[in-house]
N, C-alpha and C positions, 0 to 999 in steps of 0.2 A: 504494500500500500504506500506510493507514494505523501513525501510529508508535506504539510498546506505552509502556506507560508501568506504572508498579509498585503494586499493592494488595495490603491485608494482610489476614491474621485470625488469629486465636491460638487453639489449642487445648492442652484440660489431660486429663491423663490421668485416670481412675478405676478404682477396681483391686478386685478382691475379696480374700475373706477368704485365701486362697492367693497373696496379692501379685501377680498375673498382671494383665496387662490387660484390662479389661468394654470399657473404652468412650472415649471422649473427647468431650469438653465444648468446643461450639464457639463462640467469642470476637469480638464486635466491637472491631477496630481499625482505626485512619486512618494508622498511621506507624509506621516500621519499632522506636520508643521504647514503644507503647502506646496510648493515646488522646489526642487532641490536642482534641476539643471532643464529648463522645458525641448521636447525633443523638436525634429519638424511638424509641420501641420498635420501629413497625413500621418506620423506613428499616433499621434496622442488624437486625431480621431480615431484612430483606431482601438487605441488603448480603451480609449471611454466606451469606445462600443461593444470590444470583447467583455471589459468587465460588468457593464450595464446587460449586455445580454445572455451572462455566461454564468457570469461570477455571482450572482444575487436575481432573485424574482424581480420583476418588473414593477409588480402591483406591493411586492414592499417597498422599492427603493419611491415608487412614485405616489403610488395608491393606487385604487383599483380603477377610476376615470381617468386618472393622471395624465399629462402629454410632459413631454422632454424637448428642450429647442437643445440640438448638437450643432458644434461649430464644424466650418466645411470649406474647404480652398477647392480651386482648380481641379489638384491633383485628389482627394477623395470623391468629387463629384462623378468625374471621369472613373473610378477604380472599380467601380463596382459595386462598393462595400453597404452603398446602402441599401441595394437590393435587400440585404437582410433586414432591415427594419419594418415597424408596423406602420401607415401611415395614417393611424388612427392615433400612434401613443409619441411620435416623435415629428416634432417640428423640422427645417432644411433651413438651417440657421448660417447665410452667406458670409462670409469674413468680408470685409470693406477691402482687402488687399487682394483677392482674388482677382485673379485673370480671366476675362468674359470673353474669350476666345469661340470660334463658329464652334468645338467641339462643348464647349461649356456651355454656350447660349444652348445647343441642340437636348443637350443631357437636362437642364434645369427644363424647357418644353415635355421632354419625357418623363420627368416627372410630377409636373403638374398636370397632362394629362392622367396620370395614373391616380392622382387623388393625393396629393403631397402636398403640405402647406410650406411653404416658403417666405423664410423672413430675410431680411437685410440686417447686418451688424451695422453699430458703431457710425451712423449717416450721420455727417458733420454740417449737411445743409447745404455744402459747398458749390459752386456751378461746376466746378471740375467731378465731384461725385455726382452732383445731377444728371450731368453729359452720360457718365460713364453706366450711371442704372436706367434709365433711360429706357432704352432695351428691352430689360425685362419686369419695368413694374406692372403690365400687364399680368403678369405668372404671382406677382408678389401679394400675401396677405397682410402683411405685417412688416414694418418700417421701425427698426430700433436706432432714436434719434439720439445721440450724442448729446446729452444738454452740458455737457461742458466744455466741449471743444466748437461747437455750434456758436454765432454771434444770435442773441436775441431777437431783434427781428428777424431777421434772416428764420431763423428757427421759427415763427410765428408764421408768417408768412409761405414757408416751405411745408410745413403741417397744413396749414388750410389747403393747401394745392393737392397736397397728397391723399388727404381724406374726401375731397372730392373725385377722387378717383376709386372709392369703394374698400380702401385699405387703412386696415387699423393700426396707428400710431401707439409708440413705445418709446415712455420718457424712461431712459437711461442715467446711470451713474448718478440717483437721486442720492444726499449724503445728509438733506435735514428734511426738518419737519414743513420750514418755511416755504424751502425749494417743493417738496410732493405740494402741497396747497396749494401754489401756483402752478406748476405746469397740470394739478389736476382742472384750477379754472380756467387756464389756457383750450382747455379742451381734448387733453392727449385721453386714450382707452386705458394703457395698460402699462405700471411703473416697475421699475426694479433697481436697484442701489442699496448701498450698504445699511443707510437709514434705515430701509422697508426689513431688508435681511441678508446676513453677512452669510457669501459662500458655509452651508455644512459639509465639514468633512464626512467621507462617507470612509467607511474600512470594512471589508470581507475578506474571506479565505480563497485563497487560490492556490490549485495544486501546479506543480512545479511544471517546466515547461515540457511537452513532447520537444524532441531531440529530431533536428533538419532530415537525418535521414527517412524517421515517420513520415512527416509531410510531404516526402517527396515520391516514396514509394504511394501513399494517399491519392497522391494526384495524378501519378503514374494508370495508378486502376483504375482510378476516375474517366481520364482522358482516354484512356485505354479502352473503354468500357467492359472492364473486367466482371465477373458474375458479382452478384448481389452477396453471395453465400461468404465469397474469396475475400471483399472488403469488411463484412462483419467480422470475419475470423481474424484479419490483420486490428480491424480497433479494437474487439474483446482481451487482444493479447494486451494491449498500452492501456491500464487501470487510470493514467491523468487523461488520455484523451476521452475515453470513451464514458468518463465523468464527465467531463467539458463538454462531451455532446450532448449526454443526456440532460445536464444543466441547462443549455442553448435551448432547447425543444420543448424541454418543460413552461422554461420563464418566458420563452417567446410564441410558442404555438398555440393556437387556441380549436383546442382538441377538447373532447368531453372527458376521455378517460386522461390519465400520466402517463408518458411516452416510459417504458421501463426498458425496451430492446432495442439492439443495433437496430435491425430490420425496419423496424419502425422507424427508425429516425430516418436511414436511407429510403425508406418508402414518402414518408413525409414530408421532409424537406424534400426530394427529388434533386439528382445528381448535382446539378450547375449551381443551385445554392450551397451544397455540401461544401464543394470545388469553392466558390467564392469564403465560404467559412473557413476553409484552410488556408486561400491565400492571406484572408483578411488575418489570420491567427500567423502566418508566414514573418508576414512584412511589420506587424506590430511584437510580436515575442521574440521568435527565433533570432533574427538578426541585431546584432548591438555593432551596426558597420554604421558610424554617422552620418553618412554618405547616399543611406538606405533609397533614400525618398528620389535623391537623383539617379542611381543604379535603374530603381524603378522604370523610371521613366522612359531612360535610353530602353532598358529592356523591352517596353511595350510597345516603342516608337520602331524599334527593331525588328519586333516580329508581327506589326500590321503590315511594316515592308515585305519582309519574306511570306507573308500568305499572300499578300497581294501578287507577288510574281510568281506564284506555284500554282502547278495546273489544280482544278478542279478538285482532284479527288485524294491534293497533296496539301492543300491548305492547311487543315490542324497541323500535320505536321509539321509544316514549314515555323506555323505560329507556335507552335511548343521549341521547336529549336532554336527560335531566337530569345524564349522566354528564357530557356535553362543557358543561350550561352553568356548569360552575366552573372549565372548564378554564382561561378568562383568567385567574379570583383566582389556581389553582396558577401558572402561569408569569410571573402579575404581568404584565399585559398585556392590550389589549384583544382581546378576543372573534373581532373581523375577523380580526386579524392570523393568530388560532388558523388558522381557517377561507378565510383567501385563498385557498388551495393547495390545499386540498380541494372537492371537489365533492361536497357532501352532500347526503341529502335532500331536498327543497325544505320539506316540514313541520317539518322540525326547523331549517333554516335561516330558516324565518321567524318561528320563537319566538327562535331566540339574535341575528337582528340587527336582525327588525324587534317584537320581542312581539306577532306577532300570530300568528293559526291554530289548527288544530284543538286543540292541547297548550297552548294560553295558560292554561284556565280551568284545569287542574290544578296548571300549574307556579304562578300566583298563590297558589295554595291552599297546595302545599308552601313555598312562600315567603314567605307568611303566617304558618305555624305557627311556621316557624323565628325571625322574629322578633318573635311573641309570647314562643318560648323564649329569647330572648337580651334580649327585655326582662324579662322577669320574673328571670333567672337578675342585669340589670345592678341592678334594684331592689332585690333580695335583698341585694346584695354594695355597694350606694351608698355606706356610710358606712369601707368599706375602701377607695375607691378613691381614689387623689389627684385631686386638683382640676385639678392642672395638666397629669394626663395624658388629663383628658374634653376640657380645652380644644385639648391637641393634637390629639386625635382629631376635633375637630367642626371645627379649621381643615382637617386632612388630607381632611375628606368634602364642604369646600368649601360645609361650612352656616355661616353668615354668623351671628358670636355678637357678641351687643351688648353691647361691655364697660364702655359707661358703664353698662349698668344694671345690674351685676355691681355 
């Protein structure tokens, strides 16, 4: 029986005009004080969402009405991750620094199609953020207004515009008594700030991590579509993960009976959520590469390249062998070690250890583009960078710099 060990997160109440409870705001924390080092955006969504969904029942962490607004950049929007949510019990609570790119504008559409409430963080009132949400306050229910970084009328002014557009306003960062009285006469729905209630800490038990090669042989079967029978018998062996499932299914499914078997949770959740459960458990546990969130990225950017150039009936492929060839940068490790224990492929096995086969000339391709872009982006930015951290970099890459002629 693996041993539990303790993880946090913090939520902040928000209340409407009637002082009652809307909602609560849910919080990245590493330690039962606050934050001890905060990770990138998507680990610590991630974080929030594993332990909000995993870690603890829903209907205790919220109540049994309760909803959750989670914070959300570009790159969670795009990941996938929220698929797993209910879009009855959690808000799509936008970062103000997010990137509103055609694949972000499209994602944020799909999910308000689907019945997904969507808020905006931290609106400063500004014409630079007005420009910038523009876009999508059609999608948007709720507008969380910055009253402190906001100039007063401006703020006054930029609420009256926005509520006539059918969307309920949230005065932010209230800190007194004086300030809630006023922006409640001002006319705003719904407040939240330290005055109203200070972040709670939240602490539960969490069993210790499955180990990268789990997840990888997981996703293996998954994508593989291995029998039903083959993947319960690999999680029945791992006592954390297939606690962590049954946790998942329990606090999140709304089933009549409690999910008590593999079978059931594979039947239940159905494959592609499984799959995104393990990524989403991948990229926020497994890996402590600081770097995570950009590995990511190239990763994904890598193998929409490679399915896109693979014939028809080689696309997953293609799209799994550009997923797994960053797996070594994420773990900091070489490539074999990923793959010893698997038995992959053989096509995709012979681009990640020997570069050869059917997938070479694409992945050259995407891995060409990529460092045109990192040369052009290192050209751009040459006369910011110091001198002494190219030369650390070019001893670390093992290119041989001739410092007499420096």
């Amino acid at each position: 029986m693996p041993l539990l060990n303790t993880v946090y997160l913090a939520k902040q109440k928000i209340f409407n005009r009637q002082g009652k409870l809307f909602a609560y705001e849910l919080l990245f924390r590493d330690h039962a004080h606050g934050i001890k080092a905060f990770p990138t955006n998507i680990r610590a969504t991630s974080q929030v969402l594993l332990n909000t969904l995993t870690n603890i029942h829903l209907n205790e962490l919220l109540g049994v009405e309760g909803i959750a607004f989670i914070n959300l950049d570009e790159h969670a929007l795009t990941s996938g991750i929220i698929d797993l949510l209910d879009k009855d019990r959690f808000v799509l609570e936008i970062l103000e620094t997010t990137d509103l790119n055609e694949k972000v504008l499209s994602k944020i559409m799909q999910y308000h199609k689907r019945g997904f409430k969507i808020a905006i963080d931290d609106f400063d009132c500004s014409a630079e953020m007005i420009k910038k949400f523009t876009p999508i306050l059609k999608y948007v229910h709720i507008v969380k207004m910055d009253v402190l970084a906001a100039e007063q009328d401006n703020l006054k002014n930029v609420m009256t515009r926005i509520k006539k557009l059918g969307i309920r306003v949230l005065a932010e960062k209230i800190e007194t008594d004086a300030e809630y009285k006023y922006y409640k006469d001002m006319g705003f729905d719904l407040f939240q700030g330290y005055h109203l209630h200070k972040p709670e800490i939240v602490e539960m038990d969490r069993y210790k991590d499955a180990t990268q090669i789990i997840l990888l042989h997981l996703i293996k079967l998954i994508r593989n579509d291995g029998q039903t029978t083959e993947i319960e018998s690999f999680i029945k062996q791992r006592a954390d993960l297939s606690y962590k499932l049954v946790k998942f299914i329990n606090n999140h499914g709304k089933f009549d009976t409690q999910v008590e078997s593999i079978t059931q949770i594979i039947t239940l959740m159905g494959r592609d959520k499984l799959l995104r459960w393990l990524l989403l458990y991948l990229y926020a546990e497994v890996s402590d590469n600081p770097i995570s969130e950009t590995i990511m990225n190239v990763a994904i950017r890598r193998a929409e390249s490679m399915e896109e150039a693979a014939h028809h009936s080689d696309k997953d492929k293609a799209y799994l062998a550009g997923m797994f060839s960053m797996l070594g940068a994420l773990f900091e490790t070489d490539i074999k070690n990923v793959l010893k224990d698997i038995n992959m492929d053989k096509d995709i096995t012979d681009l990640l250890l020997s570069k050869k086969g059917k997938f070479l000339s694409s992945f050259n391709k995407a891995e060409h583009s990529e460092r045109e872009y990192l040369k052009r982006l290192f050209c751009n930015n040459f006369e910011k960078i110091d001198t002494t951290l190219i030369l650390y970099a070019l001893e670390l890459s093992h290119i041989h710099v001739d410092k007499d002629a420096l």
